[in-house]
N, CA, C and O of each residue as an XYZ file, in Angstrom:
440
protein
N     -27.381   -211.347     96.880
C     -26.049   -211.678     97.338
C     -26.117   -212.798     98.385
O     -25.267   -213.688     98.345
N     -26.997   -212.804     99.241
C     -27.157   -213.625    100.117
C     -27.614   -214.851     99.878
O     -27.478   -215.845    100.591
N     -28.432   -214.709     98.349
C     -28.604   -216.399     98.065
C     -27.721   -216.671     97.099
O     -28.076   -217.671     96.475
N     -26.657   -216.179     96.685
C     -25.444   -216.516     95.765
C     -24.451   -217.161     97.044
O     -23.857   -218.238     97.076
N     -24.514   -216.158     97.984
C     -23.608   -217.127     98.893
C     -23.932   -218.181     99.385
O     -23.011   -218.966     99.612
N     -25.549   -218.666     99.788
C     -26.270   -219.379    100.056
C     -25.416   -220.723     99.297
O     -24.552   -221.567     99.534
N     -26.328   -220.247     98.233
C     -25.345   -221.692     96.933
C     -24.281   -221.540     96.854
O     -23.909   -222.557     96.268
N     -22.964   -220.614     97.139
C     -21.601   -220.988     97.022
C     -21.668   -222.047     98.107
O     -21.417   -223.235     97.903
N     -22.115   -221.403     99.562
C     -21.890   -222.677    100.495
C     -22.738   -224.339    100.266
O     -22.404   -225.371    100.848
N     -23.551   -224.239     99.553
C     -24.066   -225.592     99.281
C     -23.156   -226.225     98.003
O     -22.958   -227.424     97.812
N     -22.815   -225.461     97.440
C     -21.852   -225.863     96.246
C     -20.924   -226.492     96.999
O     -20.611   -227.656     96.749
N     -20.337   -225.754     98.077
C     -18.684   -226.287     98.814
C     -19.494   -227.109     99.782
O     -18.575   -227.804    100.214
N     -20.342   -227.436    100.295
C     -20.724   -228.672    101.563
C     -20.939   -229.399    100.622
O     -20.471   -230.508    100.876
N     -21.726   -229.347     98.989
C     -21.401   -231.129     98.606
C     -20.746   -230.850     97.816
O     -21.245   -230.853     96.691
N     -19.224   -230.441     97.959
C     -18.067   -230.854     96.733
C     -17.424   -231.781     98.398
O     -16.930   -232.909     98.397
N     -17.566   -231.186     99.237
C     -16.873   -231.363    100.555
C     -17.222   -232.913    100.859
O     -16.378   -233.713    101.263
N     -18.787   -233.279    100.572
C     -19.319   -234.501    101.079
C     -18.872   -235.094     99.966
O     -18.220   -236.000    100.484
N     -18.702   -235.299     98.363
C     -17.682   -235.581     97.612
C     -16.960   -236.416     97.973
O     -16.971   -237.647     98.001
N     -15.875   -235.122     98.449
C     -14.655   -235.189     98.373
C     -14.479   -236.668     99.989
O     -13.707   -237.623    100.068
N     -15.446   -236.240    100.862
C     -15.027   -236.710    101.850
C     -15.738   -238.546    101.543
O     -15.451   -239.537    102.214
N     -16.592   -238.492    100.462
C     -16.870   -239.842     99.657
C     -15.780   -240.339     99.426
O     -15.421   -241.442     99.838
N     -14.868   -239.283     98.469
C     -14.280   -240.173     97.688
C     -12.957   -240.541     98.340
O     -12.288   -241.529     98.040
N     -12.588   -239.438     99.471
C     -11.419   -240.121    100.462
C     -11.981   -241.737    101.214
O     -11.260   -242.735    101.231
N     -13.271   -241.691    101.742
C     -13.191   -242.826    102.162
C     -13.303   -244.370    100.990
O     -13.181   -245.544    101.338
N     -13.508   -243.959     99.900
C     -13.857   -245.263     98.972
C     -11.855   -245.436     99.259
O     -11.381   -246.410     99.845
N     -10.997   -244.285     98.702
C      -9.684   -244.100     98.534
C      -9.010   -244.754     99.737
O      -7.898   -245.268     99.617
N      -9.816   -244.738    101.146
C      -8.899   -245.261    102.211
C      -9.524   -246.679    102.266
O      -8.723   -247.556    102.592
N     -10.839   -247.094    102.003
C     -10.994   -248.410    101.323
C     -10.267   -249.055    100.888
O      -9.823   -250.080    101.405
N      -9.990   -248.614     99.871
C      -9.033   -249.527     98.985
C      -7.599   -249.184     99.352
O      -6.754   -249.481     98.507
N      -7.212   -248.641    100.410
C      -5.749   -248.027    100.432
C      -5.876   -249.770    101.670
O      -4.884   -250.499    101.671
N      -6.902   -250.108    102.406
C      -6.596   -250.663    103.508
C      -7.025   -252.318    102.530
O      -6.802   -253.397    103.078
N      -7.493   -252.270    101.429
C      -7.662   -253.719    100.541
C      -6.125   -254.000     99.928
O      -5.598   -255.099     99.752
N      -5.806   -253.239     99.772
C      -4.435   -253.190     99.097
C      -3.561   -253.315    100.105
O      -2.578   -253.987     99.794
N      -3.571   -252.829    101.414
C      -2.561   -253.022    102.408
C      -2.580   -254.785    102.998
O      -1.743   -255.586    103.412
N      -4.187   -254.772    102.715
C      -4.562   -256.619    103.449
C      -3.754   -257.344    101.988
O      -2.781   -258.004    102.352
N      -3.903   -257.355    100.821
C      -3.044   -257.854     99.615
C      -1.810   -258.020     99.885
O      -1.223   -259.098     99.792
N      -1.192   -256.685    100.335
C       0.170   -256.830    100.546
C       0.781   -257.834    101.891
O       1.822   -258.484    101.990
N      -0.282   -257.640    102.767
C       0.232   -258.581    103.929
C       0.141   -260.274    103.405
O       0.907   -261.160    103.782
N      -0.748   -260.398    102.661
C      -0.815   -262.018    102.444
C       0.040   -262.026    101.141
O       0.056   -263.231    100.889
N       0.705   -261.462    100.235
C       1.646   -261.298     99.616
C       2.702   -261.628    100.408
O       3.255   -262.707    100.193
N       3.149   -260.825    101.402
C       3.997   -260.850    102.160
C       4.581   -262.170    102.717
O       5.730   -262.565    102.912
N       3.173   -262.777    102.923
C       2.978   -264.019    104.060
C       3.599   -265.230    102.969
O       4.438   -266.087    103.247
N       3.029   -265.049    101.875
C       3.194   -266.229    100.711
C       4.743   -265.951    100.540
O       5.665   -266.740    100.741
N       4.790   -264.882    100.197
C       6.750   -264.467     99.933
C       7.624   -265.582    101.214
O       8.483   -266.445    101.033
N       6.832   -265.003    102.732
C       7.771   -266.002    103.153
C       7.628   -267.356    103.297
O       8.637   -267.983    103.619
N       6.584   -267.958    103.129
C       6.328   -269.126    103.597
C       7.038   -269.927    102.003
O       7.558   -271.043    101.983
N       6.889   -269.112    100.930
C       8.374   -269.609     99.571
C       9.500   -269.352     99.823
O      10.398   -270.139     99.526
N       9.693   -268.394    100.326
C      11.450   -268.744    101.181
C      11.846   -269.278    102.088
O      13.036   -269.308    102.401
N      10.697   -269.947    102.854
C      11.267   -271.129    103.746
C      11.350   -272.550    103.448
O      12.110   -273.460    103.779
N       9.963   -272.404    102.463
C      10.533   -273.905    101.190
C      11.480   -273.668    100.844
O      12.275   -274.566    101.120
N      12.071   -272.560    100.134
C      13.429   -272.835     99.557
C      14.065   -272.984    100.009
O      14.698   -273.938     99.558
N      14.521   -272.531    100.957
C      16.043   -272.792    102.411
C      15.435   -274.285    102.626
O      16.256   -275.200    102.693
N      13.958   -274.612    102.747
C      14.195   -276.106    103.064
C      14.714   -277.289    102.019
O      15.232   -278.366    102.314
N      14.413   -276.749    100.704
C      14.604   -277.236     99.683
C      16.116   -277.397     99.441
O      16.539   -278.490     99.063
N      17.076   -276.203     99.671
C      18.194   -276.101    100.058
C      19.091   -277.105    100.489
O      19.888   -277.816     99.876
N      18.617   -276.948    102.331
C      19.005   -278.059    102.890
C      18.991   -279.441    102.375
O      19.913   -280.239    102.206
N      17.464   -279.550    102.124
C      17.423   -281.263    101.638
C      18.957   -281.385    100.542
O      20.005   -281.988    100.774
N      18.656   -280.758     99.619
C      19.637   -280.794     98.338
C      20.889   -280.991     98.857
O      21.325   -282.088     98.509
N      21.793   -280.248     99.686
C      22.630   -280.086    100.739
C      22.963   -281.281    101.101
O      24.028   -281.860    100.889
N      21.860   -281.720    101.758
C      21.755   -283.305    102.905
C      21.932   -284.107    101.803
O      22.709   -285.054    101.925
N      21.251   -283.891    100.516
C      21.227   -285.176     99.830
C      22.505   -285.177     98.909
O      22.957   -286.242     98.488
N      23.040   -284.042     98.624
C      24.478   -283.816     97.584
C      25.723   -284.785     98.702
O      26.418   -285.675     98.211
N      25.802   -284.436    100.083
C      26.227   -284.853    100.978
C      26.380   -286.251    101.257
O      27.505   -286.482    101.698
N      25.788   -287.075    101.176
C      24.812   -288.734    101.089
C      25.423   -289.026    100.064
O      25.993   -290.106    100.221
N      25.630   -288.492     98.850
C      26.045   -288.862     97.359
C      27.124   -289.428     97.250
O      27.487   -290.452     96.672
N      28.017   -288.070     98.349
C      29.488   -287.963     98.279
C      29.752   -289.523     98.912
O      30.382   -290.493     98.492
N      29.100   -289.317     99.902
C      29.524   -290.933    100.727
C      29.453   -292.007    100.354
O      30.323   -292.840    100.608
N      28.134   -292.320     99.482
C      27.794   -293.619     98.834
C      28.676   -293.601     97.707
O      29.402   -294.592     97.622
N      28.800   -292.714     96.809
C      30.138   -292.787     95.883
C      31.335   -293.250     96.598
O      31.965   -294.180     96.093
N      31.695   -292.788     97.583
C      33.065   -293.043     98.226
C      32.871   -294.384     98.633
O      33.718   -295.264     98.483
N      31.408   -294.590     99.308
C      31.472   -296.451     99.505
C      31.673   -297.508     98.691
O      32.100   -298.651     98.854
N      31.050   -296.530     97.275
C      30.782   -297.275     96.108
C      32.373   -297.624     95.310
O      32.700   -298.441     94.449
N      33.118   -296.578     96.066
C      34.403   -296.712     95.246
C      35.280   -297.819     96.091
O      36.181   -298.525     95.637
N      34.897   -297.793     97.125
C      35.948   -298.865     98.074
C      35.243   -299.922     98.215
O      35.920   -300.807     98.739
N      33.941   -300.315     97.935
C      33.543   -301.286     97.368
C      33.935   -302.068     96.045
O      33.828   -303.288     95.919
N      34.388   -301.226     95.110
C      35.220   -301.954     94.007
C      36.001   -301.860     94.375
O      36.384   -303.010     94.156
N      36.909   -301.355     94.935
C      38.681   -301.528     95.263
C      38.550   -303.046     95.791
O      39.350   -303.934     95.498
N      37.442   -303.203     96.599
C      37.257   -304.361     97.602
C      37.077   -305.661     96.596
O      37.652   -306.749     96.639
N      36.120   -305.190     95.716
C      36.086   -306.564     95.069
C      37.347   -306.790     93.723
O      37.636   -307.946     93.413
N      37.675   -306.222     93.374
C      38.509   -306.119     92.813
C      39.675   -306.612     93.258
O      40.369   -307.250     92.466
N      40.136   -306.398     94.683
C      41.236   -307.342     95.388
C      41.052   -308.530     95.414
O      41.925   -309.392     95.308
N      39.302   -308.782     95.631
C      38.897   -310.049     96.367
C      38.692   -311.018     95.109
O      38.465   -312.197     95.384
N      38.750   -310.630     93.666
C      38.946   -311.157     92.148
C      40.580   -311.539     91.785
O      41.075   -312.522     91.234
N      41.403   -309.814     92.577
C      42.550   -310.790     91.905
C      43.358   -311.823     93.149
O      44.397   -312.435     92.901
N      42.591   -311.871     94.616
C      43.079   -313.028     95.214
C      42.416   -314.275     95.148
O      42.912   -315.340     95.514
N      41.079   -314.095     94.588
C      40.259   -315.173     94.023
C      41.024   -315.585     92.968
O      40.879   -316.807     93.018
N      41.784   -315.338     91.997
C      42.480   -315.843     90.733
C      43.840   -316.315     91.048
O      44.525   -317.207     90.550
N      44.079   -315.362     92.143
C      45.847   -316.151     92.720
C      45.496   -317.099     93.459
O      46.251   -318.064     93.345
N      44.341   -317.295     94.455
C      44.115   -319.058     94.500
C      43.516   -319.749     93.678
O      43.889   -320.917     93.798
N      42.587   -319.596     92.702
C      42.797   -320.366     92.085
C      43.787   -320.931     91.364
O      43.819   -322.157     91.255
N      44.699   -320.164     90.789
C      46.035   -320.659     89.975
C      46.782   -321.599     90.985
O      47.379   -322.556     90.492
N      46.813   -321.438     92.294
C      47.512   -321.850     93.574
C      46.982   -323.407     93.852
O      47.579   -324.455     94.099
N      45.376   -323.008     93.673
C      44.747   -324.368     93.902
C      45.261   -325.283     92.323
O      45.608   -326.460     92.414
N      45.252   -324.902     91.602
C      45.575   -325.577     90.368
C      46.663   -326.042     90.209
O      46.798   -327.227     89.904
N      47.389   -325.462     90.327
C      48.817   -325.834     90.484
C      48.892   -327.184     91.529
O      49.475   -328.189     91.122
N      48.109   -327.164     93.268
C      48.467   -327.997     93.977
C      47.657   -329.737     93.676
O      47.812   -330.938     93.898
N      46.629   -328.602     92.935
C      45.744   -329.899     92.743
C      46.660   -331.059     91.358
O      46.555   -332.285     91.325
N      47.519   -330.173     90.342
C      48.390   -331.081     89.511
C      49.334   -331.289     90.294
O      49.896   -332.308     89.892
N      49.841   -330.895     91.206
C      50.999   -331.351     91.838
C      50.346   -332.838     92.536
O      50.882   -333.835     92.051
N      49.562   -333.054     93.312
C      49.153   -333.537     93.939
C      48.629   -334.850     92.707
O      48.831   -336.059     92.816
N      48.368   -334.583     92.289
C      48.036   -335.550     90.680
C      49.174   -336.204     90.387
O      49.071   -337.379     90.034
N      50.583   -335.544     90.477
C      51.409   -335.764     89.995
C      52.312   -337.133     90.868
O      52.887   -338.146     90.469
N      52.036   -336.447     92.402
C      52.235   -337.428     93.272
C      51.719   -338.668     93.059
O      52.425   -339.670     92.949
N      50.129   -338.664     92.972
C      49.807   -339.576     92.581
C      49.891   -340.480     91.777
O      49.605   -341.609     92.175
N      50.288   -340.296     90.451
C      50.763   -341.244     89.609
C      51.961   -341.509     89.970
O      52.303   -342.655     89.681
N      52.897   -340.749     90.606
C      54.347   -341.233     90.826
C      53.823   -342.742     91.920
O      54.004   -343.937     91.690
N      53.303   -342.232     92.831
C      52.563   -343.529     93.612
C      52.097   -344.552     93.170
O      52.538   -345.573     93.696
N      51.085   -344.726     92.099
C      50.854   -345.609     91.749
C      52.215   -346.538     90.764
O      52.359   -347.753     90.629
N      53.040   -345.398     90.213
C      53.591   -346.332     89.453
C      54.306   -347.269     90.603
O      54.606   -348.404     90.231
N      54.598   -346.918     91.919
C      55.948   -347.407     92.441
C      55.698   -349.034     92.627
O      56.606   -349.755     93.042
């Protein structure tokens, strides 16, 4: 009886040293997996601060668009005036320049 218990207790000190193996391989990898998750973590944010920066830029630059379109549009309004008062003097100049022609031959005939 005494060496049956003998070996029950050596049976249970190495299921025990085992067990207490296989908790530490288990908290091993519980603390590899926790370091994973932190640089997971780290990458997660350092891509969501590109994106908010990415954001912004887009933002800043949709913004810029609006304006240069709007310059771009009163820039043709601009030339577009400055074509049809370029064409009303010319017709103006044309006109004075035959008038002025006209004088002239009246002059010479006199």
């Amino acid at each position: 009886e005494f060496e049956a218990a003998n070996a029950a207790v050596e049976q249970t000190q190495s299921e025990k040293k085992e067990s207490e193996s296989e908790k530490k391989k288990v908290e091993t990898r519980l603390g590899e997996v926790k370091a994973d998750l932190r640089g997971a973590k780290q990458k997660l944010e350092a891509s969501q601060a590109s994106v908010k920066e990415g954001q912004a830029t887009i933002a800043t630059l949709e913004m810029r668009k609006g304006e240069v379109e709007s310059e771009l549009k009163m820039a043709r309004s601009d030339l577009i005036a400055s074509n049809e008062s370029n064409s009303a003097l010319n017709k103006n100049s044309a006109k004075l320049l035959e008038d002025a022609r006209k004088e002239n031959r009246k002059l010479r005939q006199q």
